[in-house]
N, C-alpha and C positions, 0 to 999 in steps of 0.2 A: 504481542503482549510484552511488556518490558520487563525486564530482571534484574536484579542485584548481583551483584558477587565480587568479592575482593578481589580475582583474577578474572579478569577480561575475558579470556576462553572460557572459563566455565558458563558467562550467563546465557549464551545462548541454550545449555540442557537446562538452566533453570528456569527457560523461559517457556521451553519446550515440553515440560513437568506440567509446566501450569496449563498449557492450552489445551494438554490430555485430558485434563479433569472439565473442558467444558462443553458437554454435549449439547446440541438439536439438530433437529431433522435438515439435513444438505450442508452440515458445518466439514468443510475442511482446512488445511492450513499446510505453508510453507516450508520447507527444508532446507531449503539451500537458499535463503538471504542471507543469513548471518555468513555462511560460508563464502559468499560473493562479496561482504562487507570487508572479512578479513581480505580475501586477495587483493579487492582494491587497494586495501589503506596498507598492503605491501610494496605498491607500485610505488 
């Protein structure tokens, strides 16, 4: 789910807010993209 936010580091928890609020039965979701996105685009 995509997010906004004036600083770059925060949209991933604002992205992460949102996908907590969306429940049904077998839903789960990723943690460590955004984290792997930042290391890349440090290379």
């Amino acid at each position: 789910m995509p997010a906004r936010s004036k600083k770059i580091r925060a949209a991933p928890a604002a992205a992460y807010a949102a996908v907590e609020k969306i429940h049904f039965d077998g839903a789960h979701f990723r943690r460590d993209l955004a984290a792997k996105a930042f290391r890349l685009r440090a290379i």
